[in-house]
DSSP file (Angstrom, degrees, kcal/mol; ACC not computed):
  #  RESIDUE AA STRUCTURE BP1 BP2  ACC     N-H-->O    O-->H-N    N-H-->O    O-->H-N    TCO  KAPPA ALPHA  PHI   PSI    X-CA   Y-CA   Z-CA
    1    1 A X              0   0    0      0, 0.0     2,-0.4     0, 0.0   107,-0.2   0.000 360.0 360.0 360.0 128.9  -18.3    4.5    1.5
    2    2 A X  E     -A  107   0A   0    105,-2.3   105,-0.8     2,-0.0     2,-0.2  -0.901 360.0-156.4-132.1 166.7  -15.2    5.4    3.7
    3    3 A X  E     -A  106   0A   0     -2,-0.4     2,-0.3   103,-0.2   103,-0.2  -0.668   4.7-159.5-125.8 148.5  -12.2    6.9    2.9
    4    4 A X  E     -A  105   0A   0    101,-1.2   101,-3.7    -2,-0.2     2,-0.6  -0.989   6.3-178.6-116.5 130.7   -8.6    7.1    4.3
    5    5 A X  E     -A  104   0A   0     -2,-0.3     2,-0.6    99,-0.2    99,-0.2  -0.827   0.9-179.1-129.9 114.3   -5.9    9.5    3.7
    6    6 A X  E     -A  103   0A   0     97,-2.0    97,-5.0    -2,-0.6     2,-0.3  -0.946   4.4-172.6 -95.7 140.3   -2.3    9.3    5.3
    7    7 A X  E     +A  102   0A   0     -2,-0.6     2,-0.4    95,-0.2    95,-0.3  -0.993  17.6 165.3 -71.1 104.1    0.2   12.1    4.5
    8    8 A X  E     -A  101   0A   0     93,-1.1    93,-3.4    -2,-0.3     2,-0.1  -0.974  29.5-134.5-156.8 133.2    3.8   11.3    5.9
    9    9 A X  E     -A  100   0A   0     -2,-0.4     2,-0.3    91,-0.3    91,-0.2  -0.299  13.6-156.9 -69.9 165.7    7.1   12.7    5.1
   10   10 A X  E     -A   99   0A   0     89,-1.1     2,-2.2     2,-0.1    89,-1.6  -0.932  19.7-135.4-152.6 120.1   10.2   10.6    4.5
   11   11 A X  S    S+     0   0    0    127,-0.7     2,-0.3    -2,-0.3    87,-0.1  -0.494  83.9  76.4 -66.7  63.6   13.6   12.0    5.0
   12   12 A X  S    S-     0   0    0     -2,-2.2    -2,-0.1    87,-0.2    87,-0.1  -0.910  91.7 -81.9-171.1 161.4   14.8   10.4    1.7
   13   13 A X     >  -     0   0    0     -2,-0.3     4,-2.9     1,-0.1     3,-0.3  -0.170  31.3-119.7 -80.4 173.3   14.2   11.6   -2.1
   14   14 A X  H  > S+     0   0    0     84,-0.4     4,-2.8     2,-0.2     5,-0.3   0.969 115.7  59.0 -58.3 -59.2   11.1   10.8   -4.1
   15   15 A X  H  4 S+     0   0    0      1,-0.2    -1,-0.2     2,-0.2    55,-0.0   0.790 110.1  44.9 -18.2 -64.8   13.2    8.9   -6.6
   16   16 A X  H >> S+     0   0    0     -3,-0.3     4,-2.3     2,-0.2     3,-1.3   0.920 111.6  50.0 -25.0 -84.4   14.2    6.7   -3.7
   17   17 A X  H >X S+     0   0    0     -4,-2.9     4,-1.3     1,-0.3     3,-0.6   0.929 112.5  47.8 -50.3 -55.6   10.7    6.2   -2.1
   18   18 A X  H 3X S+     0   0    0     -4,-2.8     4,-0.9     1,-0.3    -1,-0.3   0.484  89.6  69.9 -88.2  12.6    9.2    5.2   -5.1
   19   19 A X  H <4 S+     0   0    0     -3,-1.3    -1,-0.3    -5,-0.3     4,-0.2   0.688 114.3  42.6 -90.2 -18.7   11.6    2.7   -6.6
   20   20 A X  H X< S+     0   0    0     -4,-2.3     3,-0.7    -3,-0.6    -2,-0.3   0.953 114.4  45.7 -78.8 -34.0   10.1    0.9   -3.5
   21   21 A X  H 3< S+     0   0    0     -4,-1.3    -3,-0.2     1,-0.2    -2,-0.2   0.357 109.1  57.1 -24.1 -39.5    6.8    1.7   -3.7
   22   22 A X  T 3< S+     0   0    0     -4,-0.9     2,-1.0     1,-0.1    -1,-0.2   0.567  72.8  92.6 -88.2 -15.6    6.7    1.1   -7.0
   23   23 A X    <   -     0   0    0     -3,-0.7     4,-0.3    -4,-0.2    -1,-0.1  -0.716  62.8-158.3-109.7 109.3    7.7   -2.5   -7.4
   24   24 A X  S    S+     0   0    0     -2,-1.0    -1,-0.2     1,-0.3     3,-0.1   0.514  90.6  41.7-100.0 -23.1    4.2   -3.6   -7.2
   25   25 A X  S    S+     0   0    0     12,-0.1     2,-0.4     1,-0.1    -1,-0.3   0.886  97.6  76.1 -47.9 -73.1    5.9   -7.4   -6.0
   26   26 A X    >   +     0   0    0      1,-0.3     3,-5.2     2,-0.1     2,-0.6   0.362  54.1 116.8 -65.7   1.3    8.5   -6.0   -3.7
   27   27 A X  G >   +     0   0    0     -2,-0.4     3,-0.6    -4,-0.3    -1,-0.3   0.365  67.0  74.1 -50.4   6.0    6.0   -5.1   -0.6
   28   28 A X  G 3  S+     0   0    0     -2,-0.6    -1,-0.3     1,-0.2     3,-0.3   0.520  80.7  67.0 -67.0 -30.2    8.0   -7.5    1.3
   29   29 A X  G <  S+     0   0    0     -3,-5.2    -1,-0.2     1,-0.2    -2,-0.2   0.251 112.4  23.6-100.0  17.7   10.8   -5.3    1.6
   30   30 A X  S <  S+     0   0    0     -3,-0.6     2,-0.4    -4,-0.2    -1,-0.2   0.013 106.6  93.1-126.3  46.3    9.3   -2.5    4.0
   31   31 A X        -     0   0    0     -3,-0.3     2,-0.5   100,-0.1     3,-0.5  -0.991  58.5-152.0-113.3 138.8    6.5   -4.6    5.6
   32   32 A X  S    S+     0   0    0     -2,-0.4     3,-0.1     1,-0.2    99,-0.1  -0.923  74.5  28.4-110.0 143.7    6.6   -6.3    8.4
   33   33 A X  S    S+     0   0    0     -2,-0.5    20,-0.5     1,-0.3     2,-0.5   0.495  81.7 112.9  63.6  43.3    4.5   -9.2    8.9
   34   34 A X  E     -H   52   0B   0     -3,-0.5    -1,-0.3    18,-0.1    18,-0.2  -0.967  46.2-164.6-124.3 116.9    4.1  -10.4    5.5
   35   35 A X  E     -     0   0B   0     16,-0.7     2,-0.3    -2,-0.5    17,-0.1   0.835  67.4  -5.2 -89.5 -27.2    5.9  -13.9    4.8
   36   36 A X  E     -     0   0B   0     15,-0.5    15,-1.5    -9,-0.0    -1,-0.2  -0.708  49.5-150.3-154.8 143.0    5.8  -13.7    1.2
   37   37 A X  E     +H   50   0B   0     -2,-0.3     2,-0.3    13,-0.2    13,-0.2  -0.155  13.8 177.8 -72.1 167.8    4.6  -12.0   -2.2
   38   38 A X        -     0   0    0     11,-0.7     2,-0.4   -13,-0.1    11,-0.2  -0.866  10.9-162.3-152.4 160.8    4.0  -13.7   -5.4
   39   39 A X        -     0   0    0     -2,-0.3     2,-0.5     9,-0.2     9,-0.2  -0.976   3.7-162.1-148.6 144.8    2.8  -11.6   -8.2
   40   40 A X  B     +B   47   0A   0      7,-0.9     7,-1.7    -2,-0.4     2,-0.2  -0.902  62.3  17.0-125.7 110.4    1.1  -13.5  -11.2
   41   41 A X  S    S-     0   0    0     -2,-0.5     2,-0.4     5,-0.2     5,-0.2  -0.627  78.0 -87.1 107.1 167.6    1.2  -10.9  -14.3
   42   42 A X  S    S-     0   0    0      2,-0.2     5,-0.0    -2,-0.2    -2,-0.0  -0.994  73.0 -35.9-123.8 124.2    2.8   -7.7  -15.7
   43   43 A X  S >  S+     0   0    0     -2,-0.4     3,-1.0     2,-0.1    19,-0.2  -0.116 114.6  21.8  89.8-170.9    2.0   -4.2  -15.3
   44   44 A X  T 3  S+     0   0    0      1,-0.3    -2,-0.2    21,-0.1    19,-0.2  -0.031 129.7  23.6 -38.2 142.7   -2.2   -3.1  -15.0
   45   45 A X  T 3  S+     0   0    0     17,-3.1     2,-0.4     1,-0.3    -1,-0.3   0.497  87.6 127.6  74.6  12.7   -3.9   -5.9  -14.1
   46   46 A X    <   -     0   0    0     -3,-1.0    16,-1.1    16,-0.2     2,-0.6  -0.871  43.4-143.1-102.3 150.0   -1.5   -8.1  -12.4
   47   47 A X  B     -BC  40  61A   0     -7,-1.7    -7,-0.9    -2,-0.4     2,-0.9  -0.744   6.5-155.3-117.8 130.9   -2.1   -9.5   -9.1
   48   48 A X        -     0   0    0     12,-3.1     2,-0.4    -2,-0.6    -9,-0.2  -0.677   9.0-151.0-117.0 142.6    0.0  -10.1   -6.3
   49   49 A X        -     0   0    0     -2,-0.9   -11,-0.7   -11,-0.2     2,-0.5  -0.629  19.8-157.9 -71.5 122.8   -0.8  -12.9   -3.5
   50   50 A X  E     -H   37   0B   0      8,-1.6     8,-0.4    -2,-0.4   -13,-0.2  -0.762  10.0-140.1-145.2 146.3    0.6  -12.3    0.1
   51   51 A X  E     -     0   0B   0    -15,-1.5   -16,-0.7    -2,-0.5   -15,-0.5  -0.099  18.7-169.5 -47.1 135.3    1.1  -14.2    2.4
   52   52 A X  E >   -H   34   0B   0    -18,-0.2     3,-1.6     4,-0.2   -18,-0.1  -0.866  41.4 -76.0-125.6 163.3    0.3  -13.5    6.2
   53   53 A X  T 3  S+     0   0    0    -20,-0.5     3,-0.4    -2,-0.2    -1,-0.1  -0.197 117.3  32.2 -59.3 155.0    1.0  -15.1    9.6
   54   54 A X  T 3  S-     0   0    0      1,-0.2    -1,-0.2     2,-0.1    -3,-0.0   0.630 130.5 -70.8  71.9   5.8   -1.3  -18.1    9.9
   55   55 A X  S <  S+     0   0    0     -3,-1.6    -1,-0.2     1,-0.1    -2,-0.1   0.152  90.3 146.0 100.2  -9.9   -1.5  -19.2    6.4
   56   56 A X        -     0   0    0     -3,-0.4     2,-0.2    -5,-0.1    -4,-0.2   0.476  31.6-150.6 -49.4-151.3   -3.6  -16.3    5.2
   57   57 A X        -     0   0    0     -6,-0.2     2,-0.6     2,-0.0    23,-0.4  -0.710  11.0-164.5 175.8 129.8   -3.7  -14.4    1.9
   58   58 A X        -     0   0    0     -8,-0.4    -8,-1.6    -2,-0.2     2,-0.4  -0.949  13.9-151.9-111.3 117.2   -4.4  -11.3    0.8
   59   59 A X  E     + D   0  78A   0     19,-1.7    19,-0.7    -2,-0.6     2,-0.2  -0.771  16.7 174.4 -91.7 151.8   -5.1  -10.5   -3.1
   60   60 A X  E     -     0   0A   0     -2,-0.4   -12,-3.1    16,-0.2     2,-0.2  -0.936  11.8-159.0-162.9 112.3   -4.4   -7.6   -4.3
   61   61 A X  E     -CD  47  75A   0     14,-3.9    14,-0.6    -2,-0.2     2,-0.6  -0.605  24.3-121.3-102.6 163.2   -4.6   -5.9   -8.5
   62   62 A X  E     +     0   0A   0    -16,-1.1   -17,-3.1    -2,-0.2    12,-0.3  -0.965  26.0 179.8-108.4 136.8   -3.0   -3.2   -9.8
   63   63 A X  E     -     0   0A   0     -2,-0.6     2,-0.2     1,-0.3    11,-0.1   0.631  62.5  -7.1 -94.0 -23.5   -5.3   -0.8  -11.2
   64   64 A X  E     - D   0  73A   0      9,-0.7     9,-2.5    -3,-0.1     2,-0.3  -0.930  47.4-167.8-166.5 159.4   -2.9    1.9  -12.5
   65   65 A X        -     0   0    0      7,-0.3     7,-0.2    -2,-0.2     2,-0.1  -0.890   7.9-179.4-176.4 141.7    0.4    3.0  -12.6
   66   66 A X      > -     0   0    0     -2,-0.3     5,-1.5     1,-0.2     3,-0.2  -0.744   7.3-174.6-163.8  77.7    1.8    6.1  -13.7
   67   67 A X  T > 5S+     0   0    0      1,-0.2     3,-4.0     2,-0.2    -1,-0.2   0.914  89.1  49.0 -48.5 -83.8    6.1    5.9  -13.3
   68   68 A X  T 3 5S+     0   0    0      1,-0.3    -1,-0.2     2,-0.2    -2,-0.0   0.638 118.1  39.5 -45.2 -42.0    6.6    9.7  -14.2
   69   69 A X  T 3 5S-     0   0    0     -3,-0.2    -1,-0.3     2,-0.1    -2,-0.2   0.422 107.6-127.7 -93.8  13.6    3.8   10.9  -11.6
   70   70 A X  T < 5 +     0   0    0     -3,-4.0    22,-2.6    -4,-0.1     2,-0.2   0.627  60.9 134.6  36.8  51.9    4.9    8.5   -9.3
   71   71 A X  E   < + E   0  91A   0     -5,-1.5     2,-0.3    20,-0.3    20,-0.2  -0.948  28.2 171.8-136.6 141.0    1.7    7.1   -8.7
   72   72 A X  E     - E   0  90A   0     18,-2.1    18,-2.2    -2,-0.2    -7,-0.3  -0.753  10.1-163.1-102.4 137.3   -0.2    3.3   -8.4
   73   73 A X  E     +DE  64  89A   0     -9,-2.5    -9,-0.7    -2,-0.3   -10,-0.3  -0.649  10.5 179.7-121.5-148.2   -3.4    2.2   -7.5
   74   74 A X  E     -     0   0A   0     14,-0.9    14,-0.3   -12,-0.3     2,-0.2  -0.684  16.8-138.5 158.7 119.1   -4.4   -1.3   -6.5
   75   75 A X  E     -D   61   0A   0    -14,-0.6   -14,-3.9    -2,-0.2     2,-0.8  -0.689  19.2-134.9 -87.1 144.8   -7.9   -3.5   -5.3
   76   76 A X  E     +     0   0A   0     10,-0.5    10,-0.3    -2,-0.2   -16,-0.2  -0.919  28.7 178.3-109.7 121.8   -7.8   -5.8   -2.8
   77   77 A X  E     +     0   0A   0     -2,-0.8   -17,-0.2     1,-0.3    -1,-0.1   0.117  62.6  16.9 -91.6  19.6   -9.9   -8.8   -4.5
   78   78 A X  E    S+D   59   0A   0    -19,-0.7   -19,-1.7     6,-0.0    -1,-0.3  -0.064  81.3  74.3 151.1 102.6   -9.8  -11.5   -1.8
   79   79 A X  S    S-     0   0    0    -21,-0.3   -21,-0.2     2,-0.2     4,-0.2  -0.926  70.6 -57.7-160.1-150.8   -9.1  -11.7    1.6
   80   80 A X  S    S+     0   0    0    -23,-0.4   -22,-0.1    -2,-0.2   -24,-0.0   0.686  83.7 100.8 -71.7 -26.1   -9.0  -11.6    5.4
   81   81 A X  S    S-     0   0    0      1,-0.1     2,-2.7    39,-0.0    -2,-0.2  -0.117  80.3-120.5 -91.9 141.5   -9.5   -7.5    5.8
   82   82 A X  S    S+     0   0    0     29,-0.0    28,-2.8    35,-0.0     2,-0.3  -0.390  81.0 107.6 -89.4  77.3  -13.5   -6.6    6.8
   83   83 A X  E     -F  109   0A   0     -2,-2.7    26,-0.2    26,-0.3     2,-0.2  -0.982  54.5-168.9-144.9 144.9  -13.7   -4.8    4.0
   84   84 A X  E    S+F  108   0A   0     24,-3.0    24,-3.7    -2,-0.3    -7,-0.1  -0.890  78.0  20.1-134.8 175.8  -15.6   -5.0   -0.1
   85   85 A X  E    S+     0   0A   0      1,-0.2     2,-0.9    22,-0.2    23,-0.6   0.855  81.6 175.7  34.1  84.7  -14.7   -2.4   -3.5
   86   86 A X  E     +F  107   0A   0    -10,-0.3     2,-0.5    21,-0.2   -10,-0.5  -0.909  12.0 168.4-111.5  95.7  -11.5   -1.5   -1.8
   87   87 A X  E     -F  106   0A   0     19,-2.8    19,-1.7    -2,-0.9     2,-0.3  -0.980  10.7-174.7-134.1 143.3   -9.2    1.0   -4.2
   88   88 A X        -     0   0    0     -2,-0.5   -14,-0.9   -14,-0.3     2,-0.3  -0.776  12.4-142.6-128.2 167.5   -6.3    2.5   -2.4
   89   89 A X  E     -E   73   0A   0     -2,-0.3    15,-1.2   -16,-0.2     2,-0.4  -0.929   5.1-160.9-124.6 115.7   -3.8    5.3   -3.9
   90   90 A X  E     +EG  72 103A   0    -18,-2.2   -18,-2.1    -2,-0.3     2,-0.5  -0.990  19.9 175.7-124.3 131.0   -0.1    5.5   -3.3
   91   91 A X  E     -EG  71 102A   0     11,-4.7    11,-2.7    -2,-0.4     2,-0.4  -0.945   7.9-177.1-109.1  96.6    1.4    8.9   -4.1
   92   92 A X  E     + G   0 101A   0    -22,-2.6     2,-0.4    -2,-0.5     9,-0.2  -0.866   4.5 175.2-111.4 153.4    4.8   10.4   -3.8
   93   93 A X  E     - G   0 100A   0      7,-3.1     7,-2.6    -2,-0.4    -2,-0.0  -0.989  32.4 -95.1-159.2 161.6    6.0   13.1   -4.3
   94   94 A X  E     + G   0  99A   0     -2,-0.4     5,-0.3     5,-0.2     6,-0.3  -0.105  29.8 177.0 -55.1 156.4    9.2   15.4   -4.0
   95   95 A X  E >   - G   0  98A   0      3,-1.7     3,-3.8     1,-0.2     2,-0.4  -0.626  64.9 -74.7-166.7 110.0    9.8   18.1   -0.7
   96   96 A X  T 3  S-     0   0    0      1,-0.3    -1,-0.2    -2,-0.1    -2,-0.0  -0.490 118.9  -4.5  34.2-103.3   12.8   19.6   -1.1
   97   97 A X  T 3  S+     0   0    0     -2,-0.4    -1,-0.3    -3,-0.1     2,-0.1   0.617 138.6  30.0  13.9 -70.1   15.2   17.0   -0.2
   98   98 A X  E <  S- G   0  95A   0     -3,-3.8    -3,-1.7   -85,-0.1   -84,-0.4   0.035  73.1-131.5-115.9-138.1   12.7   14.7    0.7
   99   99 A X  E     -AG  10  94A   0    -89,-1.6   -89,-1.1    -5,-0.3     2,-0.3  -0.994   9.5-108.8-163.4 173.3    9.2   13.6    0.0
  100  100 A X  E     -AG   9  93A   0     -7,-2.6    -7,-3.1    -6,-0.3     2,-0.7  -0.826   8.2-156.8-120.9 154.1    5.7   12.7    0.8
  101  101 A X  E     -AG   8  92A   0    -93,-3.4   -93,-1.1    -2,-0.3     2,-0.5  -0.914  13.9-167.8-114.4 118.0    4.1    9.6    0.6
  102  102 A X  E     -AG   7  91A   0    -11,-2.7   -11,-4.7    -2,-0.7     2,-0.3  -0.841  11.5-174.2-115.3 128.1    0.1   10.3    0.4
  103  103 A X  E     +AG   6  90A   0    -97,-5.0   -97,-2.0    -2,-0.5     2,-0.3  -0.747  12.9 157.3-136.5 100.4   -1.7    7.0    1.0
  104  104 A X  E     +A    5   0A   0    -15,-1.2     2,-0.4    -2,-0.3   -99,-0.2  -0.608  13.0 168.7-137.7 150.8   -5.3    6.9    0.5
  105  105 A X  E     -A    4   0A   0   -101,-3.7  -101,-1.2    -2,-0.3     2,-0.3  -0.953  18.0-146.3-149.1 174.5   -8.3    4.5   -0.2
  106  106 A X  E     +AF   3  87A   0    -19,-1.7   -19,-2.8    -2,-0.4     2,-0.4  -0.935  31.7 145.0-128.0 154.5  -12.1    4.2   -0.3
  107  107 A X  E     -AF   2  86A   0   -105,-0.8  -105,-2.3    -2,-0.3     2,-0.3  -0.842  46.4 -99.2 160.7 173.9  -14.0    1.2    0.5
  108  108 A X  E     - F   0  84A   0    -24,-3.7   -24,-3.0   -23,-0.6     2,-0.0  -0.806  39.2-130.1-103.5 120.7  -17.4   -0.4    2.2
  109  109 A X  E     - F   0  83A   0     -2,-0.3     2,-0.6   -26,-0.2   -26,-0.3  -0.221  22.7-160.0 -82.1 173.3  -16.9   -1.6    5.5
  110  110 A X        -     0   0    0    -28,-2.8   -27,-0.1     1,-0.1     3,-0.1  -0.564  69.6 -12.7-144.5  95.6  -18.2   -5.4    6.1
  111  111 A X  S    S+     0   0    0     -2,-0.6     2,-0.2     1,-0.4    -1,-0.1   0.670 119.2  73.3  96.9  16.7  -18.9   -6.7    9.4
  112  112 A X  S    S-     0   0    0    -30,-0.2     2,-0.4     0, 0.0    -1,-0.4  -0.785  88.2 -92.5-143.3 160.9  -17.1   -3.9   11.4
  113  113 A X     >  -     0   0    0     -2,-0.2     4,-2.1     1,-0.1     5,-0.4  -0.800  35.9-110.4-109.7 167.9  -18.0   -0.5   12.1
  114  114 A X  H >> S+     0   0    0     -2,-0.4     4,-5.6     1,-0.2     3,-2.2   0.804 119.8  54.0 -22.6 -65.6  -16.7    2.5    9.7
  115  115 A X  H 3> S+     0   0    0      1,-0.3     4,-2.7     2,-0.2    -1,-0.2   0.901 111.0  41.4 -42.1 -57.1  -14.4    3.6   12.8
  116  116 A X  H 34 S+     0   0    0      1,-0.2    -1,-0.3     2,-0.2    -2,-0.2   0.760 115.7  46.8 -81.6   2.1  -12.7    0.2   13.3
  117  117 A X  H XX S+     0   0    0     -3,-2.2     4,-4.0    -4,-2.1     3,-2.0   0.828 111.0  56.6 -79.9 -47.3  -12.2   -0.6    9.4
  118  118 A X  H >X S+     0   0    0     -4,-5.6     4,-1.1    -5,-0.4     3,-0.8   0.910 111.4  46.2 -45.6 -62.9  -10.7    3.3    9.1
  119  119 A X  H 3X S+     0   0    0     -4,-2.7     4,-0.5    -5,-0.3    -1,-0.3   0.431 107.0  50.1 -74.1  18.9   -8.1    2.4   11.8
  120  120 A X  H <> S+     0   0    0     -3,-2.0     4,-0.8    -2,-0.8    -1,-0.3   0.658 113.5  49.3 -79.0 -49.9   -6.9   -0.8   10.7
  121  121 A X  H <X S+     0   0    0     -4,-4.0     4,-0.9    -3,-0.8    -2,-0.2   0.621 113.1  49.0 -60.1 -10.6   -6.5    0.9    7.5
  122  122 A X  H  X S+     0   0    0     -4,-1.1     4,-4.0    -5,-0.2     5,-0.3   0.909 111.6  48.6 -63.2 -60.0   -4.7    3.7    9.3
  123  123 A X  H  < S+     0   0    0     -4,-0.5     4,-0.2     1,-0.3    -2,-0.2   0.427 104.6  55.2 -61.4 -23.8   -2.8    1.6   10.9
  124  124 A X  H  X S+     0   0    0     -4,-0.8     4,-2.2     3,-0.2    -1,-0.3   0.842 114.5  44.4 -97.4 -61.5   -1.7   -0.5    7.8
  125  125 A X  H  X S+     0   0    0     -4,-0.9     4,-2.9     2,-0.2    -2,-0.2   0.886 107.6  52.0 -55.7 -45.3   -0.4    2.7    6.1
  126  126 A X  H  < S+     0   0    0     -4,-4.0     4,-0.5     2,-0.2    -1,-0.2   0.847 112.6  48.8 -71.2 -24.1    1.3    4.2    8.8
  127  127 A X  H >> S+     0   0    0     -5,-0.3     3,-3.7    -4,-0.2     4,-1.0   0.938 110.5  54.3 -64.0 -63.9    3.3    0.7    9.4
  128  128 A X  H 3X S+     0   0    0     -4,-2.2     4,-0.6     1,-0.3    -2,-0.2   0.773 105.1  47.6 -55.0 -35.3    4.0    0.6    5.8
  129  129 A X  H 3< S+     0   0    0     -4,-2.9    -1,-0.3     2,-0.2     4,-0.2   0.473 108.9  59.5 -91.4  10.2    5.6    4.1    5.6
  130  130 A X  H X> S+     0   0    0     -3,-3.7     3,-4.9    -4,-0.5     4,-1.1   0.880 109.9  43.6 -40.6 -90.3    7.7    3.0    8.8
  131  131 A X  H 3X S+     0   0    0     -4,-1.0     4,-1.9     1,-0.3    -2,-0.2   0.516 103.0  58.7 -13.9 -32.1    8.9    0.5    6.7
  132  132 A X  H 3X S+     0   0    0     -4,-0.6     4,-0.9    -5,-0.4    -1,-0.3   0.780 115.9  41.8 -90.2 -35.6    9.3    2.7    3.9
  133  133 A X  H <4>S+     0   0    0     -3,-4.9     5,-2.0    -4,-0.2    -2,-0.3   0.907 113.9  45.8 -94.2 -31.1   11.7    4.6    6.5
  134  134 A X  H ><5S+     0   0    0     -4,-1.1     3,-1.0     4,-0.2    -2,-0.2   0.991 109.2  56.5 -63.8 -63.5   13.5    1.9    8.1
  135  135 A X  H 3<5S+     0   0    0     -4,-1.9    -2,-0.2     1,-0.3    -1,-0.2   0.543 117.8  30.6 -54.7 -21.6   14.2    0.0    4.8
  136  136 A X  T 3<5S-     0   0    0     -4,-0.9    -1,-0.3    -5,-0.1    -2,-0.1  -0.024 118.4-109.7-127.1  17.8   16.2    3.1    2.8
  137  137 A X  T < 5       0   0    0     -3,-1.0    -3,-0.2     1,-0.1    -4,-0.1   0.937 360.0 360.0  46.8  54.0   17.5    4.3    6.5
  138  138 A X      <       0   0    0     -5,-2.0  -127,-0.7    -6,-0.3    -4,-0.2   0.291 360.0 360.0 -96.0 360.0   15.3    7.6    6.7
C-alpha cells in the first residue's frame, strides 16, 4: 500500500479554510479542472460525482467527518485515477494566524508504478491547496 502526505500552510485562518474544505459538494470552488460536482446524500456516506474534462467522472464517499476537529475522510469508489481502496484525510488545523492543511491518503496502485500514482496524488493535493489559496485570497 502507498501513502501520501502533503503539509501546506495557508495564510488565512482555520475557520476559513475549513468552511471550504468542509463542504464535501463545494470542491468546485478551489479546483481547477473540475466541470461539476453533484453530491447524492447527507453527511457519512454520501457521495459526490465529478465531473472532469472529457466527460469523465470521478466518485468519491465520505467516510467521516468530524466539524469541531476539522477533519473529513473520503473513498474514491469509481473512476479514471490508477488507483483501488483509496482513503484520503483532509486536516486543518490552526497556526497562529493561519493554518495548515495536512492532506494524506493510502491506497494500492493499479496499472502504474508506486512512484507515478504517489505523484499524481501529490500533485492533486498540492493544486487543491492552491486553490484553497487563490479562492479565500491567501
Amino acid at each position: 500500500m502507498a501513502s501520501v502526505k502533503v503539509s501546506e500552510r495557508v495564510e488565512a485562518g482555520a475557520s476559513a479554510v475549513w468552511d471550504l474544505l468542509s463542504d464535501f459538494g463545494g470542491v468546485t470552488r478551489y479546483s481547477d479542472g473540475i466541470e461539476s460536482c453533484t453530491v447524492e446524500g447527507e453527511g457519512v456516506g454520501a457521495v459526490r460525482t465529478i465531473r472532469l474534462p472529457g466527460g469523465m467522472t470521478l466518485q468519491e464517499r465520505l467516510e467521516a467527518f468530524d466539524d469541531a476537529g476539522r477533519r473529513l475522510q473520503y473513498a474514491i469508489i469509481a473512476g479514471p485515477l490508477p488507483m483501488e481502496n483509496y482513503l484520503a484525510t483532509i486536516a486543518v488545523r490552526e497556526d497562529g494566524d493561519a493554518s495548515v492543511i495536512d492532506w494524506s491518503s493510502t491506497f494500492d496502485p493499479k496499472g502504474v508504478s508506486e512512484e507515478q500514482a504517489r505523484g499524481m496524488v501529490e500533485g492533486i493535493y498540492r493544486g487543491g491547496i492552491a486553490g484553497v489559496r487563490k479562492t479565500l485570497g491567501a
